[in-house]
C-alpha positions as CSV (number, residue, x, y, z in Angstrom):
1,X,-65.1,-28.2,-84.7
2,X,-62.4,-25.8,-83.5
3,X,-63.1,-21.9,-84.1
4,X,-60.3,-21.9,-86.4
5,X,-61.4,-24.3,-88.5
6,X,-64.6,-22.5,-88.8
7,X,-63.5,-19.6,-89.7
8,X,-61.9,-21.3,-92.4
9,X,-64.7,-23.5,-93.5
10,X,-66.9,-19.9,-94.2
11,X,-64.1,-17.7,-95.2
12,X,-64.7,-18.7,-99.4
13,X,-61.5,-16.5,-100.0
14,X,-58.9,-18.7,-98.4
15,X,-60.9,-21.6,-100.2
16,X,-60.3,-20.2,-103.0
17,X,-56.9,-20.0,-102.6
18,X,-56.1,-23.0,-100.8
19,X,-57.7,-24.8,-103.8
20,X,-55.7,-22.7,-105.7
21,X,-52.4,-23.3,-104.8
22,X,-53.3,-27.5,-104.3
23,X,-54.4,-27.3,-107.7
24,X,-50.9,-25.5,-108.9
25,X,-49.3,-28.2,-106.5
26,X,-50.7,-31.4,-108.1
27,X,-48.2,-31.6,-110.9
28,X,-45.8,-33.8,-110.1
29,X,-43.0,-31.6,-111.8
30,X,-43.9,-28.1,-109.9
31,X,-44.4,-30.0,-106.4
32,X,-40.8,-31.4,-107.5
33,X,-39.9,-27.6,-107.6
34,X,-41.1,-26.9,-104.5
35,X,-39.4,-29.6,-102.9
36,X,-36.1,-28.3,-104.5
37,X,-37.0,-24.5,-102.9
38,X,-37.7,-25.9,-99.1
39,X,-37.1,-23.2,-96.8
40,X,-34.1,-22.2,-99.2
41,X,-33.9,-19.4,-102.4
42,X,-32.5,-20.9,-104.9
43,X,-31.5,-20.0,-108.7
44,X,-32.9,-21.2,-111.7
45,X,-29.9,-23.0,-113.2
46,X,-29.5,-24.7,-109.8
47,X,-33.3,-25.5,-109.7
48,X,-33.0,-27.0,-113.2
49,X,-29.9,-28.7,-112.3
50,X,-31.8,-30.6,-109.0
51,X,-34.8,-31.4,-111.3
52,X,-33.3,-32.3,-114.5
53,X,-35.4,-31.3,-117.3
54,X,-34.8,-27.8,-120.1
55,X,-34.5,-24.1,-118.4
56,X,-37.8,-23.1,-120.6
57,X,-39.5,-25.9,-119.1
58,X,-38.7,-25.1,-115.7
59,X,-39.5,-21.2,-116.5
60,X,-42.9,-22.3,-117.2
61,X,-43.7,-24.1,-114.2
62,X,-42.1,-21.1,-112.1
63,X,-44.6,-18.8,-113.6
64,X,-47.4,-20.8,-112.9
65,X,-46.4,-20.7,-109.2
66,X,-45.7,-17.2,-108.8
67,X,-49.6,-16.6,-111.1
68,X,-50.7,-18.5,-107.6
69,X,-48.9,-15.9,-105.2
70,X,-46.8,-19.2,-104.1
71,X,-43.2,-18.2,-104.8
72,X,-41.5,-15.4,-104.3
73,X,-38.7,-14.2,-106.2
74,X,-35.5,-12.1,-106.4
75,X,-32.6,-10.7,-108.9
76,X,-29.7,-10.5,-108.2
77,X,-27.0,-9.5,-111.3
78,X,-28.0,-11.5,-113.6
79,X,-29.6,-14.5,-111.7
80,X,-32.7,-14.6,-110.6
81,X,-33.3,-16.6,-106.8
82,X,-36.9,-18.1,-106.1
83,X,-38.2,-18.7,-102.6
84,X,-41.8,-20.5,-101.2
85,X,-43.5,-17.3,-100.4
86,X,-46.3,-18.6,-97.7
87,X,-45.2,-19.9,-94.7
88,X,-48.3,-22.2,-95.4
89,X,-47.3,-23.4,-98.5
90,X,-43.7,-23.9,-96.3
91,X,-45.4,-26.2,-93.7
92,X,-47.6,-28.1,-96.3
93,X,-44.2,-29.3,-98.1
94,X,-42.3,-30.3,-94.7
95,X,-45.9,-32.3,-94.2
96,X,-45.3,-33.8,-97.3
97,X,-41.9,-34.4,-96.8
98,X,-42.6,-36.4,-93.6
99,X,-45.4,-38.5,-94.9
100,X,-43.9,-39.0,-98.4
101,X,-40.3,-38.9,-98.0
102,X,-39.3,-40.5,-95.1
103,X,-37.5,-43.1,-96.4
104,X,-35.6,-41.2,-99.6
């Protein structure tokens, strides 16, 4: 086992939050949201225009990923932009990307 992967293994902190942020992940609506964001800040009427479902809804699920320290957000007038916030979280999405995507 690398040292890195050690560390990480007895760190219970970043456990925590890795488990965390798979668990905020998992549904299939907010890892569509994530998708949307890439390595890209984007507004909330655009994100609801890319995923398709109501403004409220979508508010919801951005909450739950900002509660999780995953996105990142900024106002601007009266829009507000949301960006992945962990270059982490970043590299898990292009992974998933890869594996699940390849072909859409």
């Amino acid at each position: 086992m690398e040292k890195q992967d050690e560390e990480f293994l007895y760190n219970d902190a970043e456990i925590n939050r890795a488990a965390r942020c798979i668990k905020a992940m998992s549904h299939p609506l907010r890892l569509k949201i994530l998708c949307v964001l890439g390595n890209n800040k984007v507004s909330v009427q655009d994100i609801v225009n890319m995923v398709g479902t109501s403004q409220s809804n979508i508010s919801q699920h951005l909450a739950i990923l900002r509660e999780k320290d995953i996105l990142g957000y900024e106002k601007e007038a009266n829009r507000v932009y949301y960006f992945i916030d962990d270059e982490r979280t970043l590299k898990l999405i292009r992974m998933m990307r890869e594996v699940f995507c390849a072909n859409c």
